[in-house]
LOKOLFI-533844 format. One line per field, with one value per residue (C-alpha): residue number from 1; z, x, y. Coordinates in nm, 3 decimals, always signed. Each point is the difference from the previous one (the first is absolute). Layout:
# residues N
n: NUM  ...
w: Z  ...
u: X  ...
v: Y  ...
This chain:
# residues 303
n: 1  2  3  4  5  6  7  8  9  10  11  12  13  14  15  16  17  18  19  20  21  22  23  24  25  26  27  28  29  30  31  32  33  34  35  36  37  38  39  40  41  42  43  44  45  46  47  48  49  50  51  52  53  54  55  56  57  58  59  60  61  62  63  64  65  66  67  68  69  70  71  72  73  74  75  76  77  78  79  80  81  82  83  84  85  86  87  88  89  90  91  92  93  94  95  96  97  98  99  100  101  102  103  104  105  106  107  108  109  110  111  112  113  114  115  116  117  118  119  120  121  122  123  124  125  126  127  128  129  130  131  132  133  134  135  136  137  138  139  140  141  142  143  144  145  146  147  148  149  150  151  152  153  154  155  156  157  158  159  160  161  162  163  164  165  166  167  168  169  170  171  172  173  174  175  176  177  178  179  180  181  182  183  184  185  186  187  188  189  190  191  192  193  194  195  196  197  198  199  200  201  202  203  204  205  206  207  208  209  210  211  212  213  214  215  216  217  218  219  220  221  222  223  224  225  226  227  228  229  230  231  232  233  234  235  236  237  238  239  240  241  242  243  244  245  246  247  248  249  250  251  252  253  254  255  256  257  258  259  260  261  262  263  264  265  266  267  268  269  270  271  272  273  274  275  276  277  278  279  280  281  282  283  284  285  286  287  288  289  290  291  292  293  294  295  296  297  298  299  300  301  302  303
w: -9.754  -0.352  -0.157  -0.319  -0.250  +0.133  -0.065  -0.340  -0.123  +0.131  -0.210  -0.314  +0.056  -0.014  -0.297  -0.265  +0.125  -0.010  +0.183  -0.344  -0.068  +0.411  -0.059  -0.363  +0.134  +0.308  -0.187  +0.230  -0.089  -0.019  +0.322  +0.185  +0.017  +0.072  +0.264  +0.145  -0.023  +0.192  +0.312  -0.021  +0.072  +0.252  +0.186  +0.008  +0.054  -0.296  -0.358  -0.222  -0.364  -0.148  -0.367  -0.216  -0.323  -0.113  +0.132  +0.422  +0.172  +0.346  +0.303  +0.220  +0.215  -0.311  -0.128  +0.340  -0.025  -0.380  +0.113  +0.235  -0.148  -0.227  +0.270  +0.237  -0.276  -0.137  +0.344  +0.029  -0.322  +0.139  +0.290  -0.209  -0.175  +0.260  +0.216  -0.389  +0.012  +0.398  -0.090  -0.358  +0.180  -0.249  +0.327  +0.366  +0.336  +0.240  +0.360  +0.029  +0.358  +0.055  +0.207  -0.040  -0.090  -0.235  -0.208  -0.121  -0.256  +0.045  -0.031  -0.243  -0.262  +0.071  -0.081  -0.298  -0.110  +0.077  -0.167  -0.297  -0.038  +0.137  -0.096  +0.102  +0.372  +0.230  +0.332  +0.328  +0.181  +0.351  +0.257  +0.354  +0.206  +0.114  +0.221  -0.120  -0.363  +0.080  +0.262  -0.314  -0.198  +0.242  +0.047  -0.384  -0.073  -0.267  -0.194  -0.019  +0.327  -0.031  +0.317  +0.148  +0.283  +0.158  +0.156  +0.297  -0.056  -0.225  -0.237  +0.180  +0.362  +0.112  -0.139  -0.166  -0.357  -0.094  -0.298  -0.145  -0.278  +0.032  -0.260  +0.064  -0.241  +0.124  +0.241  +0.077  +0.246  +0.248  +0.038  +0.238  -0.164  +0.148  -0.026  -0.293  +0.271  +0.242  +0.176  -0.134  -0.352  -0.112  +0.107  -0.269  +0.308  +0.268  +0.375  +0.137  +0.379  -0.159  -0.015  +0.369  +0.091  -0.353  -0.009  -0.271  -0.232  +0.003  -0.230  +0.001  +0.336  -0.128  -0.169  +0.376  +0.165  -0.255  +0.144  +0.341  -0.083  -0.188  +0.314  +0.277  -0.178  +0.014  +0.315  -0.004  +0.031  -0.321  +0.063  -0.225  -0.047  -0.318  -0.157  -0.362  -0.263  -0.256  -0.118  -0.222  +0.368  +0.205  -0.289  +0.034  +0.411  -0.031  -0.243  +0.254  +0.246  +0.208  +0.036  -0.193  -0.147  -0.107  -0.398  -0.212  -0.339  -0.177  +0.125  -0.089  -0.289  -0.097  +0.158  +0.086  +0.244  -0.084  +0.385  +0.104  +0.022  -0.022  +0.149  +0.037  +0.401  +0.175  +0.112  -0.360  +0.028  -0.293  -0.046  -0.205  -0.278  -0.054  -0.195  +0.192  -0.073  +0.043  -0.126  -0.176  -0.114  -0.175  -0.209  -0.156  -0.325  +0.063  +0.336  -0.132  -0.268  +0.243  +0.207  -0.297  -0.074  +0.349  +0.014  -0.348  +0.131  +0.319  -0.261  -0.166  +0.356  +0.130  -0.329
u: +18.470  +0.068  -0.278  -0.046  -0.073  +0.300  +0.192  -0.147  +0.089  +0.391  +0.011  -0.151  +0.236  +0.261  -0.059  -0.178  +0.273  -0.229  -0.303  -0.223  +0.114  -0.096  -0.314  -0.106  +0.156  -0.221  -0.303  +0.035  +0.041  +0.354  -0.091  -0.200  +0.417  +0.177  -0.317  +0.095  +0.328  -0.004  -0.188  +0.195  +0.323  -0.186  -0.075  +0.327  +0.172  +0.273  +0.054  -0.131  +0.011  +0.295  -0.055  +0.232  -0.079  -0.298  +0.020  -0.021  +0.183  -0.031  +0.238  +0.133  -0.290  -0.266  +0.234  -0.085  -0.361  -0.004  +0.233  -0.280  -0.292  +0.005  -0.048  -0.212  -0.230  -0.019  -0.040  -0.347  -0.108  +0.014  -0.181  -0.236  -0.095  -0.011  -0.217  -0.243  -0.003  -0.105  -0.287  -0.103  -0.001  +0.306  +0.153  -0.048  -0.047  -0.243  +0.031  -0.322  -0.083  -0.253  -0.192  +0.036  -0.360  -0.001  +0.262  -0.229  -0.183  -0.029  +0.326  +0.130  -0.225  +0.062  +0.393  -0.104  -0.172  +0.277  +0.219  -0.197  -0.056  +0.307  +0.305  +0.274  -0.147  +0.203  -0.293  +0.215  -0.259  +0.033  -0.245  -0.109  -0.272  -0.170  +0.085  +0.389  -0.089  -0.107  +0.303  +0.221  -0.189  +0.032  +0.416  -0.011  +0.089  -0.299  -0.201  -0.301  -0.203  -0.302  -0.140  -0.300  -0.194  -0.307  -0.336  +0.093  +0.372  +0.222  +0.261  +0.270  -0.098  -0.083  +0.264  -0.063  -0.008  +0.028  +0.195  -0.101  -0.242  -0.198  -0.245  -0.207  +0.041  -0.272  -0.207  -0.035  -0.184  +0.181  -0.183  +0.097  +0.182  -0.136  +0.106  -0.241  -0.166  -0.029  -0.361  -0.018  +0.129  -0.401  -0.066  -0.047  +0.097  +0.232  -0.072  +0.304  -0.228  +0.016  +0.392  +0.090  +0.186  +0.202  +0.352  +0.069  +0.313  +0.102  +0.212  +0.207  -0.038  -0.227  -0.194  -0.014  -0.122  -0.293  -0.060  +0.040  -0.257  -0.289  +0.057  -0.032  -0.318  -0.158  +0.079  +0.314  +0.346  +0.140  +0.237  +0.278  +0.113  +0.280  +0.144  +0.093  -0.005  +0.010  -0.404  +0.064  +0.175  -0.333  -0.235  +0.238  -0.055  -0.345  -0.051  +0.203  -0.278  +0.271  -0.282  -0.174  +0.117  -0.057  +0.068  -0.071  -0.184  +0.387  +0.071  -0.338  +0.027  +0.334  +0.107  -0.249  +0.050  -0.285  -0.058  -0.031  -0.361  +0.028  -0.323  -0.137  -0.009  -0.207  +0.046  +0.134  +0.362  +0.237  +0.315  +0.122  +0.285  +0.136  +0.332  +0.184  +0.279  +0.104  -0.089  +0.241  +0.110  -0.339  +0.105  +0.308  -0.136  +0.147  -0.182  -0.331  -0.001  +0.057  -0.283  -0.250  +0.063  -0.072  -0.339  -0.072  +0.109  -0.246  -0.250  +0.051  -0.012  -0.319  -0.140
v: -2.160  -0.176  -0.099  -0.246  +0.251  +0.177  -0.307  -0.001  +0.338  -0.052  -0.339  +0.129  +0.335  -0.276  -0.198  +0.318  +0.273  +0.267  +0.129  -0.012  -0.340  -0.112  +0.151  -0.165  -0.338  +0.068  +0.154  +0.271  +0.389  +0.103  +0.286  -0.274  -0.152  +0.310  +0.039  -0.395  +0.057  +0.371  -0.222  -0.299  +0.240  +0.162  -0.315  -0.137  +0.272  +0.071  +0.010  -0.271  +0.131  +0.267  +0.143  -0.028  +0.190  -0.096  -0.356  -0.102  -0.250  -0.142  +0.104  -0.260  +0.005  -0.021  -0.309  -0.237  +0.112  -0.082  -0.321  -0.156  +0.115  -0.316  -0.262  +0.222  +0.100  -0.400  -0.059  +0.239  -0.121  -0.371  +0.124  +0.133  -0.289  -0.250  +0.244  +0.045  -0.376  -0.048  +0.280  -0.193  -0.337  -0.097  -0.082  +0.002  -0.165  -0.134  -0.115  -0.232  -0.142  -0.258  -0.228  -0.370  -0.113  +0.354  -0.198  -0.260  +0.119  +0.431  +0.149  -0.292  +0.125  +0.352  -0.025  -0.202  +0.255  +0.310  -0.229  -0.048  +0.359  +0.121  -0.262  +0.228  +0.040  -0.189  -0.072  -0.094  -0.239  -0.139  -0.163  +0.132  -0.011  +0.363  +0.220  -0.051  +0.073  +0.298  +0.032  -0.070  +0.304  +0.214  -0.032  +0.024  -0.371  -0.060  +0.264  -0.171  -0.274  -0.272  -0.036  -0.085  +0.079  -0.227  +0.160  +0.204  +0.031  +0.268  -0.092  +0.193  -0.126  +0.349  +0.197  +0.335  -0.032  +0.366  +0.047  -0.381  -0.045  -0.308  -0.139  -0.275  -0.292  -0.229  -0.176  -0.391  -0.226  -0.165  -0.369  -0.306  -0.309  -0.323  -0.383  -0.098  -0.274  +0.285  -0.003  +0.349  -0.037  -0.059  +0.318  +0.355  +0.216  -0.119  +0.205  +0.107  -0.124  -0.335  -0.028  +0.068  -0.338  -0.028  -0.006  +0.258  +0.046  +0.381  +0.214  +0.311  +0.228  +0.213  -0.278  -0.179  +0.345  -0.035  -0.330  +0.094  +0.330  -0.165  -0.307  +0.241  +0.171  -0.342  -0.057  -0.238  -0.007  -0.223  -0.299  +0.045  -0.335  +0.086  +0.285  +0.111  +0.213  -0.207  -0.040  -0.292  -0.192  +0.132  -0.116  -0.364  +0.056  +0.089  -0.346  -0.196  +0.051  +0.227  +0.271  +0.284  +0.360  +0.314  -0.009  +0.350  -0.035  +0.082  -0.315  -0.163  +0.073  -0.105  -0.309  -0.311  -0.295  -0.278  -0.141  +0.356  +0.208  +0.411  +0.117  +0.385  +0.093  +0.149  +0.265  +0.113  +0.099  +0.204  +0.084  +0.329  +0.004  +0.309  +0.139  +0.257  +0.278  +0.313  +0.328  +0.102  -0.395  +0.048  +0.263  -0.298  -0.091  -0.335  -0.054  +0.134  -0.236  -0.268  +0.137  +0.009  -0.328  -0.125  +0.142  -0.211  -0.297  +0.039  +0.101  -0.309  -0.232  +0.210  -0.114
């Protein structure tokens, strides 16, 4: 096998002429080279250097190795470099997957803030619902998931997460959105018993199996009257007098409809945020960054 030192030594032998002048070009010892040399020959089999007098030159076969050990060893030293960069967050890239409602307000200000800090970062983001974000992690599509999970219910839908790290980011309230003139929109704390002949307006599929759990626990089965994802078209639904929803403090928070009412249920129900990866993604400089920054930014919402 020819290594890159090997390649070295044969290019310095080259250019100097001599062993001493390889090795001072080098700054290696002039029997370190003879030693190099002696193992390169070995390895491929022939000949490589001939004395003659008290100067060397190369043989035919030490030529081509001294011939294409300019572009391999520029091509290692680029290598090199780009690799230094990825590790020194000079460079680098992430594959960020996300939930809708998670793009709001959470993960903006986390890639503000890897961008801030890290400019030359390039962050790949794209939007899906769980369990396909964490689908797409596991074929090796994104390096890094936000996903969410509600009371009862795992973020992976009962697959076996062995080999994943997850880290929680943070945990909200889900509440019920009601037409501001609602009957119930007085109300601190809305019973779930109490909403039993409303039309609602439901979301993703896991965000309607919520509904459908927290329902059947208070003894109902929900009329789903209209479906979307978007939360700003079910808070416009939900102010049309079209029905009532589920809305999660992220959303709250961020986005307001005047004729609607968000009111605390009872029973209290949550959903959980949390930033998933691999293993061995988390030991990518690039992707750890990107991680760290998530957990500020649900720092910052929890706060």
């Amino acid at each position: 096998m020819i290594d890159a030192a090997g390649l070295r030594v044969m290019r310095a032998i080259a250019e100097e002429g001599s062993f001493t002048a390889a090795a001072l070009a080098l700054g290696y010892s002039q029997p370190a080279v003879s030693q190099m040399v002696k193992r390169l020959e070995q390895r491929t089999g022939t000949v490589l250097v001939e004395k003659v007098g008290r100067s060397v030159r190369l043989t035919e076969a030490g030529n081509v190795l001294a011939r294409h050990a300019a572009p391999v060893l520029a091509a290692l030293d680029a290598a090199e470099e780009e690799v230094a960069a990825i590790a020194g967050l000079r460079s680098g890239r992430v594959r960020l997957m996300a939930f809708p409602s998670s793009s709001v307000t959470l993960v903006p200000r986390a890639l503000a803030a890897v961008r801030r800090q890290y400019p030359d970062l390039s962050v790949q983001f794209a939007e899906a619902e769980p369990p396909e974000s964490i689908a797409a992690l596991r074929s090796g599509e994104v390096d890094l998931a936000v996903a969410f999970s509600y009371d009862g219910s795992d973020i992976a839908r009962g697959e076996d997460l062995e080999g994943f790290a997850v880290h929680p980011l943070l945990e909200e309230e889900v509440r019920v959105a009601l037409p501001r003139d609602h009957g119930l929109a007085e109300q601190d704390v809305v019973s779930m018993t109490d909403l039993t002949d409303e039309d609602w307006i439901a979301g993703c599929p896991r965000c309607r199996g919520h509904l459908l759990q927290i329902a059947n626990n208070a003894g109902f089965a929900p009329k789903v009257a209209f479906e979307t994802e978007d939360y700003v078209a079910v808070q416009g639904f939900v102010a049309a007098g079209l029905g009532v929803a589920l809305i999660p403090d992220l959303i709250r928070d961020a986005t307001s409809n005047p004729d609607v009412a968000i009111r605390p249920l009872d029973p209290t129900s949550y959903r959980r945020i949390h930033a998933v990866t691999t293993e061995d993604l988390l030991k990518v400089p690039a992707v750890a960054a990107t991680l760290e920054a998530l957990l500020a930014s649900a720092g910052a919402v929890a706060h």
